[in-house]
C-alpha positions as CSV (number, residue, x, y, z in Angstrom):
1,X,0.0,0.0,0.0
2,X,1.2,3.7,-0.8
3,X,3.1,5.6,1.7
4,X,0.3,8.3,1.6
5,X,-1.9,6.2,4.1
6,X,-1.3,6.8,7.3
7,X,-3.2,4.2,9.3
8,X,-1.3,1.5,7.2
9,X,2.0,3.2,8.4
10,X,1.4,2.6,11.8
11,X,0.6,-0.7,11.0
12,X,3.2,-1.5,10.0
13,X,5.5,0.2,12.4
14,X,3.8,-1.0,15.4
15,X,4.1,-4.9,14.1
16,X,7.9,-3.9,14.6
17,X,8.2,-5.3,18.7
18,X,11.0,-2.3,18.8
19,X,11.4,-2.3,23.0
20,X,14.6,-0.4,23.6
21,X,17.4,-1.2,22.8
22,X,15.8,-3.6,20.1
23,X,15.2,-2.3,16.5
24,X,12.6,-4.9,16.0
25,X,12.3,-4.3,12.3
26,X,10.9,-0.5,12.6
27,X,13.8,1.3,11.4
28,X,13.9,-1.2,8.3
29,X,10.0,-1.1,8.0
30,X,10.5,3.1,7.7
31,X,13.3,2.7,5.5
32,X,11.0,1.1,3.0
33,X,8.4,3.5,2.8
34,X,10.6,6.2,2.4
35,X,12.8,4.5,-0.3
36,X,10.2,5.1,-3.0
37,X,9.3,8.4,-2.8
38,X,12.8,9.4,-3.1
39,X,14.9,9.4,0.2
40,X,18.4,8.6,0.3
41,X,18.6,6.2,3.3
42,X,21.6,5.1,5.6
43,X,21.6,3.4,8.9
44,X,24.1,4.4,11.8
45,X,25.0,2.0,15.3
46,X,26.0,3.8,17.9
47,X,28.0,2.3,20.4
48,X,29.1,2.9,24.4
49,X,31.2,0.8,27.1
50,X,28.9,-0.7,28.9
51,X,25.5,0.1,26.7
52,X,23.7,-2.2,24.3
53,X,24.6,-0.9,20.7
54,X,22.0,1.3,19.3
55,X,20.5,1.3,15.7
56,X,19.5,4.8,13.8
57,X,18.5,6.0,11.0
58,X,18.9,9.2,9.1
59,X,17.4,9.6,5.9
60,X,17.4,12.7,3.1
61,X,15.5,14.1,0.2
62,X,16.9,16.8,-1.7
63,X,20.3,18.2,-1.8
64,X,19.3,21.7,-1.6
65,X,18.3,24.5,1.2
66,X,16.0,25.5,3.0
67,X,16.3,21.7,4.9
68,X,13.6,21.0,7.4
69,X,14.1,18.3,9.4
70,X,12.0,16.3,10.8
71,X,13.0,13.7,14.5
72,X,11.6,11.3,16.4
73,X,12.1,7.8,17.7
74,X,10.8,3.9,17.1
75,X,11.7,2.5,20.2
76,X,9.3,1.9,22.4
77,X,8.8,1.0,26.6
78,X,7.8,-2.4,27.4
79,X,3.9,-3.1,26.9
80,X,3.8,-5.4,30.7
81,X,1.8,-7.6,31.1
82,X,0.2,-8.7,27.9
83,X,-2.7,-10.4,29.2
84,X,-4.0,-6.9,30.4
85,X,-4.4,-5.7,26.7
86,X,-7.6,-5.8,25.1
87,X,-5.6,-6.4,21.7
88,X,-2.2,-7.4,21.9
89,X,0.4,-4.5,21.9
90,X,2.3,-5.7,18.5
91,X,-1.1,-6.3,16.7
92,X,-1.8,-3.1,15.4
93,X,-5.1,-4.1,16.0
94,X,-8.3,-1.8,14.9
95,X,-11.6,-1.6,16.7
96,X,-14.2,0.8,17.7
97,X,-12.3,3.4,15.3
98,X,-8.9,3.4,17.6
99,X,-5.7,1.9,16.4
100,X,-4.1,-0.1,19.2
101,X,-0.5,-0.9,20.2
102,X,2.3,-0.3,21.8
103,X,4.1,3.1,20.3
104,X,0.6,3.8,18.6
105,X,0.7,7.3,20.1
106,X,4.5,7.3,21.6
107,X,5.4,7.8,19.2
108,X,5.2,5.7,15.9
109,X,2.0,7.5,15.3
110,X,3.6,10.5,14.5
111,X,6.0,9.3,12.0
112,X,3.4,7.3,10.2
113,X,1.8,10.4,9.9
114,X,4.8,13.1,8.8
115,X,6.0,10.3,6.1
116,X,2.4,10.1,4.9
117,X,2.5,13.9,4.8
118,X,5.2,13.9,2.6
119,X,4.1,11.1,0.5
120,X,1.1,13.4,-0.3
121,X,2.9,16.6,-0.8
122,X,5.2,14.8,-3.5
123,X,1.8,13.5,-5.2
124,X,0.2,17.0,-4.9
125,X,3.3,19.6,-5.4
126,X,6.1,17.3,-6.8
127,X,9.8,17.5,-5.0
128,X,9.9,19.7,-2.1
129,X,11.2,23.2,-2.6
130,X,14.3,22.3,-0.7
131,X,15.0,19.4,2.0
132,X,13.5,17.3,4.1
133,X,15.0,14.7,6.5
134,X,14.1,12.1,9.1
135,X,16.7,12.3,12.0
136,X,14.8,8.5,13.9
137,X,16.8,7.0,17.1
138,X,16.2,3.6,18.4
139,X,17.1,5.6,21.8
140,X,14.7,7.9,23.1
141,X,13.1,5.7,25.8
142,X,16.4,4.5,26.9
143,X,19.1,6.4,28.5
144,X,19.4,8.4,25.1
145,X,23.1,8.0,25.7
146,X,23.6,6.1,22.0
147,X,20.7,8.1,20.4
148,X,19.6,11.5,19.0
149,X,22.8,13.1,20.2
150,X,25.1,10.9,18.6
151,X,22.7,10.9,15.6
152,X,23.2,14.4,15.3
153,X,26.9,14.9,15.6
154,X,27.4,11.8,12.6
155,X,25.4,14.2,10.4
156,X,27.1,16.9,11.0
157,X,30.5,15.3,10.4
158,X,29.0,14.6,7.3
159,X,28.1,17.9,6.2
160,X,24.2,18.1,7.3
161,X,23.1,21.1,8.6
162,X,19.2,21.6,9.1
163,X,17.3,25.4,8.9
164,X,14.2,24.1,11.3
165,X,13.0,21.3,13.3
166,X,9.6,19.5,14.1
167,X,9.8,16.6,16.5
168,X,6.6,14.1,16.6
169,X,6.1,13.9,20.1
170,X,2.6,13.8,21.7
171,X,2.1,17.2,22.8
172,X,-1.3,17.5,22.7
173,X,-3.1,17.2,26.2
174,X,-7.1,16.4,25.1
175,X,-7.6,17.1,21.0
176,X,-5.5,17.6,18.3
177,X,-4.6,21.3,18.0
178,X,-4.4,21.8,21.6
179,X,-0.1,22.5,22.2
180,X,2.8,23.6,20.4
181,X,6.2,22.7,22.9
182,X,8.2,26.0,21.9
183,X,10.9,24.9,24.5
184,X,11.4,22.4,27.7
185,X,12.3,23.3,31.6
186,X,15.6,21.9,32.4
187,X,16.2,19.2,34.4
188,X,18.7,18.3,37.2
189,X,18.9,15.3,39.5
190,X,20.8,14.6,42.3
191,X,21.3,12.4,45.5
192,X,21.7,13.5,48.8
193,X,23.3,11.5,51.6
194,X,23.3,12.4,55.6
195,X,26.2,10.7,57.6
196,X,25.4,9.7,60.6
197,X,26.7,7.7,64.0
198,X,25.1,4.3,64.3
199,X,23.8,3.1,67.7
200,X,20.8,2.0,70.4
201,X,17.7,3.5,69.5
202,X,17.4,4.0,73.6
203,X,20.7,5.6,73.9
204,X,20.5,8.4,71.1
205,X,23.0,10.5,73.2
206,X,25.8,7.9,72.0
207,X,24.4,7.7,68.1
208,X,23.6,10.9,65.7
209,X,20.4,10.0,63.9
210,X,20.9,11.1,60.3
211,X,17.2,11.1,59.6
212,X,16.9,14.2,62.2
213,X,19.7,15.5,59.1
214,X,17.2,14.2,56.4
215,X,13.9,16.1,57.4
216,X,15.5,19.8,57.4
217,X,17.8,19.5,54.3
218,X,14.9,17.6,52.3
219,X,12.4,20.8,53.7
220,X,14.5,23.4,52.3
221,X,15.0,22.1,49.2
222,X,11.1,22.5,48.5
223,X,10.0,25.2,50.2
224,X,10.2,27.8,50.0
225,X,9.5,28.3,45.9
226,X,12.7,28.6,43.8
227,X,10.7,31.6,41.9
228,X,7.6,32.2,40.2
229,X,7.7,31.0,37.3
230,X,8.3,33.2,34.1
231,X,6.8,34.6,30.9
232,X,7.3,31.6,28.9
233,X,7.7,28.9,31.8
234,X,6.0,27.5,34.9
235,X,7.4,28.1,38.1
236,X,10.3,26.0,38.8
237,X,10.1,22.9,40.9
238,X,11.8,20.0,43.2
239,X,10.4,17.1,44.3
240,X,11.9,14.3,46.7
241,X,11.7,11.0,44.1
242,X,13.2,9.0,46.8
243,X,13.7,8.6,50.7
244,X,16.6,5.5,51.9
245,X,17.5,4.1,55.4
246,X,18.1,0.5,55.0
247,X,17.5,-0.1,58.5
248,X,15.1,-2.9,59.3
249,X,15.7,-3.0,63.0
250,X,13.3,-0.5,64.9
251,X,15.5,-0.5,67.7
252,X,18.5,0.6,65.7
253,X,19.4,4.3,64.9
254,X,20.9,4.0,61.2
255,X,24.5,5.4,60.5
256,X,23.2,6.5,57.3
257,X,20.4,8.4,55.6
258,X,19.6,9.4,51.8
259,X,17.0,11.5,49.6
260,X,16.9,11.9,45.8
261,X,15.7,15.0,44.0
262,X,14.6,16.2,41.1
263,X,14.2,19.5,39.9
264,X,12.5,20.8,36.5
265,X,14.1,24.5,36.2
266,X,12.8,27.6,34.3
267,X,14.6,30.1,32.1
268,X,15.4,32.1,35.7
269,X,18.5,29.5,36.0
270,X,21.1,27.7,34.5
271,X,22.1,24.0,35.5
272,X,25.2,25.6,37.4
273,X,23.4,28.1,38.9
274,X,20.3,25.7,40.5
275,X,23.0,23.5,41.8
276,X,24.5,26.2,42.9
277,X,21.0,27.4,45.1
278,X,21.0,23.7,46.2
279,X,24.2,23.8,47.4
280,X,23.3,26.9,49.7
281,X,19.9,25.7,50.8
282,X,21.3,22.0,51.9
283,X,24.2,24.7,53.7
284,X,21.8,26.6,55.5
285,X,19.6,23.9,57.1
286,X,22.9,21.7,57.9
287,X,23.8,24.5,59.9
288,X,20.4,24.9,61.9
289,X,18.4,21.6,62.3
290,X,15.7,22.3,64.7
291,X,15.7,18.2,64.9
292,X,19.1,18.5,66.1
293,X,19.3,20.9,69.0
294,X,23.2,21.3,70.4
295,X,24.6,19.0,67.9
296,X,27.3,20.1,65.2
297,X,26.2,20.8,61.5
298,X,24.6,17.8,59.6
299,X,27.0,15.9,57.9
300,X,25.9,15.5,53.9
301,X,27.4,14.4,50.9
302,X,26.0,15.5,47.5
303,X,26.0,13.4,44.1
304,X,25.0,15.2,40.8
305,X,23.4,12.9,38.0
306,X,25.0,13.1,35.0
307,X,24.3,15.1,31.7
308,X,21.6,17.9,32.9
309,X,19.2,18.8,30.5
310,X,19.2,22.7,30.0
311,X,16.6,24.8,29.3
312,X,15.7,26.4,26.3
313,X,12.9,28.6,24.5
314,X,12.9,28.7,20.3
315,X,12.0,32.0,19.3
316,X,12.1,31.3,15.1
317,X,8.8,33.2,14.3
318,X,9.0,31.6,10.7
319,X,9.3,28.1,12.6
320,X,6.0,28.5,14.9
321,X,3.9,30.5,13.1
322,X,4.0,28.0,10.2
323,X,2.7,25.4,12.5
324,X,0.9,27.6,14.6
325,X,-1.3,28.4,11.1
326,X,-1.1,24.4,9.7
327,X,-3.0,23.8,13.3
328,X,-5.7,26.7,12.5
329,X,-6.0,25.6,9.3
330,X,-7.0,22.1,9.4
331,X,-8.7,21.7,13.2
332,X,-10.3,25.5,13.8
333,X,-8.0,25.6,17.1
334,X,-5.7,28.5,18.3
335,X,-2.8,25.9,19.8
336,X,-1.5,27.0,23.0
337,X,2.4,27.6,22.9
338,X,3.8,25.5,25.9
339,X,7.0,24.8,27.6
340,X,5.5,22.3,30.0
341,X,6.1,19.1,30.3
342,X,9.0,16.7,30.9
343,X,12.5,16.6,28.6
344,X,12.4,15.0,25.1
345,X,14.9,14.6,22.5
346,X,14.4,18.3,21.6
347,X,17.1,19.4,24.2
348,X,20.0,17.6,21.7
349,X,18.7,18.9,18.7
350,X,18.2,22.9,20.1
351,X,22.0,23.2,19.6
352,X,21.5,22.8,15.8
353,X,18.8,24.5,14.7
354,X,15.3,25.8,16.2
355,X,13.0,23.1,17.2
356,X,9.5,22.8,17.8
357,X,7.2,19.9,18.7
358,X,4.1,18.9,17.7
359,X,1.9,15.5,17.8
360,X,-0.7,13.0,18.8
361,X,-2.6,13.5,21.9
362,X,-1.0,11.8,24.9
363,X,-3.4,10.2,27.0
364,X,-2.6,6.6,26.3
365,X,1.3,7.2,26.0
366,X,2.7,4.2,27.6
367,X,-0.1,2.6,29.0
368,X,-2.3,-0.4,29.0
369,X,-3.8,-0.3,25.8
370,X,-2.1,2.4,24.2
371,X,-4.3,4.1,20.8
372,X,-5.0,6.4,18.6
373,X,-8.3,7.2,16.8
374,X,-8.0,6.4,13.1
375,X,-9.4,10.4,12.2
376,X,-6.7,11.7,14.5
377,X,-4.2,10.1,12.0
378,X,-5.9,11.5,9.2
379,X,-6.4,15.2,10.7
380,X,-2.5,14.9,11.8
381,X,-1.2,14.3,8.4
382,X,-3.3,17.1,7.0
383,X,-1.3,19.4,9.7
384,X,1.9,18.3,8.7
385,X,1.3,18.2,4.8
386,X,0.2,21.8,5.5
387,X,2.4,22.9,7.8
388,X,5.6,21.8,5.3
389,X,4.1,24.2,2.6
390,X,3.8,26.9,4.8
391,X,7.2,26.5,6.3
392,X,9.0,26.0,3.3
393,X,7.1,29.2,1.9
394,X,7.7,31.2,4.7
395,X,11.4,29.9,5.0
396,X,12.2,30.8,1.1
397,X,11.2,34.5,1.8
398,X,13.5,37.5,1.8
């Protein structure tokens, strides 16, 4: 079947058990719809000490500028527990007008649809009037370590360079047309540790119970509010993800305590600086513990996770506002222009060229029975078929 139908697409993509890290046959399965309508096609492992090998693909059409790219990924989470399914989550089954399986929304869906939009605009317009690519990772619901940003810098060492990016995620909270992500919070993890003295739970004078460290320093880091959010961005927040003793015994007070955080940051900070405000909020309520009245400072140690995710805002009016009208166009609906939200793939591909997102809606990402209705498909290739004439219009102007 052509290219141009987007319910086959998915289909056919979602028959592809791609779990990360396994390809499953999706990135082979896109290579041979877009083949045909032109694409020049090459595949790319990416490889790290100590991670499973990671398939990609990149693929091209046209050898001119402008060149809109377009990214996303074909590896999926695990569908658990199979039984629970009403259709199996490989089965691209259809019923009740909803498309199910697993990927079917997150996000497989969104590629079936952008390759069906370009199927149609070569049918209805001929050749683009520059480039278009598909920049797909096998990586994104991994640890992206062997993914998108790998992806990138191999293109670039091959002489790609890309005016505009739209990424397929789900962005769309209840019906089509409802979000544009203009840009993501950043995002910075860490663990903290409290030392402690081990000893009778009855003889606290001879121990130093690091949970009477834990409750201040794990306070201060949520309250009070980092700031109040911006023009562009919500309020910044922290939460505590995790709380470890690994004491069974009641009657034991532990020599150790830890927390883990997480904070999604605004445009008011940098990574360096919010670690930085960290640093001096864990400081302040070390020094002062009401929990620990005559005692020295709490003891704490401090582990960063690795590779932050910064935040960023795209500001390209040619970019958004060719969506932005693609979306009006085909569904009636003003979309909302968001930052909200977790990080995507988006944060790698900002340092190359501006990047918007734009997709399905999310509701059944990653859950138990995981669709899309078959009209959503239809209306979502209509955006994207419109949105690459307006962009490429509006990209070609003086």
């Amino acid at each position: 079947m052509s290219t141009s139908d987007p319910v086959n697409n998915l289909q056919t993509l979602i028959r592809c058990p791609s779990v990360t890290p396994a390809e499953g046959g999706a990135l082979s399965a896109l290579e041979a719809m877009l083949l045909p309508l032109g694409f020049k096609v090459e595949r790319m492992v990416a490889t790290e000490p100590g991670m499973p090998d990671i398939e990609n693909l990149y693929a091209r059409l046209g050898n001119k500028g402008p060149h809109l790219m377009f990214a996303g990924h074909t590896d999926v989470v695990p569908p658990g527990d199979e039984a629970s399914w009403s259709h199996l989550p490989f089965a691209a089954e259809i019923a009740g007008g909803e498309l199910f399986g697993r990927g079917a929304v997150d996000m497989k869906g969104g590629i079936a649809c952008f390759a069906a939009a370009v199927a149609r605009h070569i049918e209805k317009h001929g050749m683009p009037k520059g480039s278009i690519s598909f920049l797909i990772t096998g990586d994104e619901e991994g640890p992206a370590v062997n993914g998108t940003e790998k992806l990138l810098k191999w293109a670039v060492e091959r002489g790609e360079r890309w005016d505009a990016c739209l990424v397929g995620e789900p962005t769309n909270p209840d019906a089509l047309g409802d979000m544009i992500k203009i840009g993501r919070r950043g995002s910075v993890s860490g663990k903290v540790s409290i030392l402690g003295v081990q000893g009778h739970a009855a003889y606290p004078h001879l121990a130093d119970n690091p949970v009477r460290g834990l409750l201040p320093l794990a306070s201060a880091l949520m309250d009070p509010p980092f700031d109040m959010g911006t023009d562009n961005f919500p309020p910044s927040n922290l939460e505590v993800t995790s709380v470890d003793v690994g004491n069974p015994a009641t009657n034991v007070i532990p020599a150790r305590a830890s927390f883990a955080f997480n904070i999604r940051f605004n445009d008011t900070w940098t990574a360096d600086t919010v670690k930085a405000e960290i640093l001096r909020r864990l400081d302040a309520a070390a020094a002062g513990s009401p929990f620990r009245p005559g005692r020295d400072p709490v003891r704490y140690e401090i582990t960063w996770a690795e590779r932050p995710s910064h935040v960023f805002l795209t500001r390209n009016n040619a970019l958004i506002a060719s969506l932005s009208e693609a979306v009006e166009n085909v569904t009636g609906r003003t979309p909302q222009l968001s930052t909200t939200g977790g990080t995507s793939d988006a944060r790698f591909i900002k340092d190359y060229c501006p990047v918007v997102e734009f997709g399905l809606v999310g509701q059944t990402m990653h859950m138990v029975d995981e669709r899309v209705a078959l009209a959503d498909l239809e209306i979502l290739t209509q955006i994207y078929g419109t949105f690459i004439s307006r962009w490429f219009d509006n990209a070609l102007l003086p």
